[in-house]
C-alpha positions in Angstrom: 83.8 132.8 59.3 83.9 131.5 55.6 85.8 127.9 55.8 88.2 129.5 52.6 89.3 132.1 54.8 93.0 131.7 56.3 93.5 132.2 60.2 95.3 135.5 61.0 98.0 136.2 63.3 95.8 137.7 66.0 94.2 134.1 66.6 97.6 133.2 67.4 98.4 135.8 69.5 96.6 134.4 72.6 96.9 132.1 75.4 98.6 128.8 73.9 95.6 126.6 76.1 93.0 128.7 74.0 94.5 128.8 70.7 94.9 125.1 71.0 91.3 124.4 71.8 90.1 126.7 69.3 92.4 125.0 66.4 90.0 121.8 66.5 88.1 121.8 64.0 89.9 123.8 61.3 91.6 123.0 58.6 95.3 122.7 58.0 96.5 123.1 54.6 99.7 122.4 52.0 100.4 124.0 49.0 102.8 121.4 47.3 103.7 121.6 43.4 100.1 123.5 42.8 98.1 121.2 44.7 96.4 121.6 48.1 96.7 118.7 50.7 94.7 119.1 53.8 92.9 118.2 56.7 90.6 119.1 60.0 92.8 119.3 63.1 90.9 116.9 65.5 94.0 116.9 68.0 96.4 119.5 69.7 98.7 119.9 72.4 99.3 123.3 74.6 103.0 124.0 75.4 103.5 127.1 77.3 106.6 129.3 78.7 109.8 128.2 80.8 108.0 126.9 83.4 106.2 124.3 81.7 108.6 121.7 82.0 106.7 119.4 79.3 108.3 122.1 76.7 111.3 122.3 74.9 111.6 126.3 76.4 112.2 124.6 79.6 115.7 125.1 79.0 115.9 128.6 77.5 116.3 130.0 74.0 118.7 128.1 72.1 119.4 127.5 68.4 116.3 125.1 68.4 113.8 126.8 70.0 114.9 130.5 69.2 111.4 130.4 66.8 109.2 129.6 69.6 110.3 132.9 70.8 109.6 134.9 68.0 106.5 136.4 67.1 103.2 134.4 66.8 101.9 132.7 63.3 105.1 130.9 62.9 105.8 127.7 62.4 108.1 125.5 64.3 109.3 122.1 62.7 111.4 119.8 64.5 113.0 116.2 64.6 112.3 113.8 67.1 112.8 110.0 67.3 115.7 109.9 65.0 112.8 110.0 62.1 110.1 112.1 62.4 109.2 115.5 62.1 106.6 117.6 64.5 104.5 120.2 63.3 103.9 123.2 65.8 102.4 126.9 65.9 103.8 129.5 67.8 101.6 131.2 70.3 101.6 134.8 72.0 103.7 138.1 72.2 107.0 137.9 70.9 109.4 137.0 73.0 107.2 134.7 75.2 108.2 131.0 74.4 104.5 129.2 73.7 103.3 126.8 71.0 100.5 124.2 70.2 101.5 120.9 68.6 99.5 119.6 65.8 98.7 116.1 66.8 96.7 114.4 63.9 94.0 115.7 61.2 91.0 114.0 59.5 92.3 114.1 55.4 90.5 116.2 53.4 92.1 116.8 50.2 95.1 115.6 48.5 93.5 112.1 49.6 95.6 110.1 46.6 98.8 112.1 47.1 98.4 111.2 51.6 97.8 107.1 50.8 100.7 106.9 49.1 103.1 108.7 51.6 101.5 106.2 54.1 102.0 103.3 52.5 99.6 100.5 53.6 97.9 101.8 56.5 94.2 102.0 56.3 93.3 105.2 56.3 92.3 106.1 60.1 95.7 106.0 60.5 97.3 108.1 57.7 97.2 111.0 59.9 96.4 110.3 63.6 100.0 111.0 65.2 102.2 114.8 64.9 104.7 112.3 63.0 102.5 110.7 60.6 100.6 114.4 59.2 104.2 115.6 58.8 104.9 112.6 56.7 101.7 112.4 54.8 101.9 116.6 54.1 105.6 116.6 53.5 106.1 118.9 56.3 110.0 119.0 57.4 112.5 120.8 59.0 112.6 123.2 55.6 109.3 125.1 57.2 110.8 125.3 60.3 110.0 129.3 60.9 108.0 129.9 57.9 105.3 132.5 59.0 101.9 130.4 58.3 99.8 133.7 58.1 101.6 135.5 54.9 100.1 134.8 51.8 102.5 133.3 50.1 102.7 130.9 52.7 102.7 127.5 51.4 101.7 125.8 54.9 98.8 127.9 56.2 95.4 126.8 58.7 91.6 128.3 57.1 88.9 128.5 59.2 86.6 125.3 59.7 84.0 123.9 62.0 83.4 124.9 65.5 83.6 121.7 67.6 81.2 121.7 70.7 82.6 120.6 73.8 80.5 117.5 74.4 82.4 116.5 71.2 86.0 117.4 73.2 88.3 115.5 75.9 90.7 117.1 77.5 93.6 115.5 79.4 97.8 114.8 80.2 100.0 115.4 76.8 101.3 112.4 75.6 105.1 111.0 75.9 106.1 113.1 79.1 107.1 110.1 81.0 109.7 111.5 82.7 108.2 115.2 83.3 107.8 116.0 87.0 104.0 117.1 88.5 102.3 119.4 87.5 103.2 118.9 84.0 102.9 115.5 83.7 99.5 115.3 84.0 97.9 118.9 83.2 94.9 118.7 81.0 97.0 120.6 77.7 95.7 118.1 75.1 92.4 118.7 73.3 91.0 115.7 71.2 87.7 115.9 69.0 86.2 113.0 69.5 82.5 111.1 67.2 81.5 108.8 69.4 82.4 106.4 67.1 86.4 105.9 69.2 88.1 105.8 72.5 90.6 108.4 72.8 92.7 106.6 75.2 93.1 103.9 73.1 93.8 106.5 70.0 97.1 106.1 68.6 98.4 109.2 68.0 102.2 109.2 69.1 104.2 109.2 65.7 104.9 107.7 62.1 104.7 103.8 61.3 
C-alpha cells in the first residue's frame, strides 16, 4: 500500500488482537493548525469485549465507554492518572465493545512542535508511553469519538511499514496489577523492537 494512503474502516473492523499487531509499523498522524505531526506506531495494546477484565467494557456500556461500542474507526480518548490522556481505536462490529491502545510512536514529523510539548526529555522518550504521544500530538478528551477514517478527520493512521515478526514481542499489557488470570498475563501487547533495546526495561507507562 502507498505509505500516503489513510487506513480505512474495514482494517478496523476485525479482531482487536489482529488489528493491534497489524498497526505496528504505521503511521499515526495530526493535523494541527495546517501542520502534520506524526509518527510510526512501534507499540499497541489489544482490549477486547466484557469478558476481558483488563478493559474498561468489563463493566458494561456506560457514559465512558459508550464509543467503544459504536462502530469501528473511532476514536476513543480518555483520562487517566488525574493527568493524562490515552489514545485508543475502536475495533470490530458495532455494538461489540473492542479497542487497541496506542502505546508509543517513533516521531516523524512535527519533530520541533513534539520537543517542545516534552520539555527536556531526550528524545527516545518524547513518545514512548499512551500518555506522553497524547501530550506530544495534543490529543485530548476533545477527539474522544471523532471517526479517524473520514476525511476531514484531523487525527487519522496512513499506511506504513510491515514489521516482521522476528522484529515483534509479544506479552502481558502493562498496569493490570490488580486484574485476575487470564487477563493479567495474556500476550495482548505487541512491541516493535531494533535490537538496539530491551523491551522489558522500555518505559512506556505514561507522561513525565
Amino acid at each position: 500500500m502507498p505509505e500516503s494512503s489513510r487506513l480505512e474502516r474495514d482494517f478496523f473492523d476485525r479482531d482487536t488482537v489482529l488489528v493491534a499487531r497489524e498497526l505496528l509499523g504505521s503511521r499515526l498522524v495530526r493535523l494541527e493548525g495546517g501542520l502534520r505531526l506524526s509518527g510510526t506506531i512501534v507499540e499497541a495494546e489489544a482490549y477486547r469485549g466484557q469478558e476481558d477484565l483488563g478493559s474498561h467494557a468489563r463493566v458494561g456500556k456506560t457514559a465512558r465507554t459508550q464509543v467503544m461500542y459504536g462502530p469501528p474507526g473511532h476514536a476513543y480518548v480518555y483520562f487517566t492518572y488525574g493527568n493524562h490522556w490515552m489514545l485508543n481505536f475502536v475495533t470490530e462490529r458495532d455494538g461489540f465493545p473492542g479497542a487497541v491502545l496506542v502505546r508509543a510512536i517513533l516521531p516523524h514529523e512535527g519533530v520541533d512542535i513534539i520537543a517542545s510539548r516534552r520539555g527536556r526529555q531526550p528524545r527516545e522518550r518524547w513518545t514512548d508511553g499512551p500518555g506522553k504521544l497524547c501530550q506530544a500530538l495534543a490529543i485530548t478528551g476533545a477527539l474522544n469519538g471523532i471517526d479517524i477514517c473520514s476525511p476531514d478527520s484531523p487525527l487519522f493512521v496512513e499506511w506504513g511499514s510491515s514489521i516482521p515478526e522476528t522484529s515483534v514481542t509479544r506479552g502481558p499489557r502493562v498496569g493490570l496489577y490488580s486484574v485476575p488470570e487470564p487477563w493479567k498475563s495474556i500476550p495482548w501487547r505487541f512491541l516493535a523492537v531494533d535490537g538496539t533495546e530491551t523491551p522489558g526495561k522500555r518505559r512506556t507507562s505514561g507522561a513525565k
